[in-house]
C-alpha positions in Angstrom: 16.6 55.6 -46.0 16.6 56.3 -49.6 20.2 57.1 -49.7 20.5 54.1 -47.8 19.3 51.4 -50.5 21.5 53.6 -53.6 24.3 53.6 -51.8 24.1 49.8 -51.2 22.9 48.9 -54.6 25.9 50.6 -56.5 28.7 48.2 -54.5 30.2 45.9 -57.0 33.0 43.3 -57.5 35.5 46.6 -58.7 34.8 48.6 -55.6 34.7 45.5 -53.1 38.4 45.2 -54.9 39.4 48.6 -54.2 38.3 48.4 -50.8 40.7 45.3 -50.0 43.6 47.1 -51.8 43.2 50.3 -49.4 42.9 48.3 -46.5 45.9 46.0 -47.7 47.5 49.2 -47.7 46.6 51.0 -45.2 47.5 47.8 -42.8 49.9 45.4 -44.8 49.6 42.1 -44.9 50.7 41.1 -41.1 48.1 43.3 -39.5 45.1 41.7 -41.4 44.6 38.7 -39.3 45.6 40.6 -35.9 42.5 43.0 -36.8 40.4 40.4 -37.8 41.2 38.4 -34.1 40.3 41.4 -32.2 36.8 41.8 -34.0 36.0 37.9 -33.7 36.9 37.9 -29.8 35.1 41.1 -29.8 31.6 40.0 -31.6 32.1 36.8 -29.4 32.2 38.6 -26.2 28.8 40.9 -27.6 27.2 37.0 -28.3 28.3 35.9 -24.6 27.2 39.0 -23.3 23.5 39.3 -25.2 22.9 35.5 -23.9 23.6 36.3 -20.1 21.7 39.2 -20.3 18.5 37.2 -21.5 19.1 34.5 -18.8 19.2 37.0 -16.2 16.1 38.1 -17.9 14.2 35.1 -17.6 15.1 34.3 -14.0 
């Protein structure tokens, strides 16, 4: 837990940076918005599911 919060407290603007230039690397520039499709159709289809499971759950 305590690593936790020190780890979290030392992110700043230069390391946010260098995290978007590794990934722009890693990726290139045409695979960014494929990746970030997949993981909004994918959080959406968590959403949809959470919400049918708590209907069923109330029936």
């Amino acid at each position: 837990m305590i690593s936790s919060s020190i780890f979290l407290g030392m992110i700043g603007a230069p390391q946010i940076i260098l995290i978007v230039v590794v990934v722009l690397l890693l990726f290139g520039g045409k695979k960014i918005p494929e990746l970030m499709r997949g993981l909004g159709s994918g959080i959406k289809e968590f959403k949809d599911a959470s919400k049918d499971e708590k209907k069923e759950d109330k029936q």
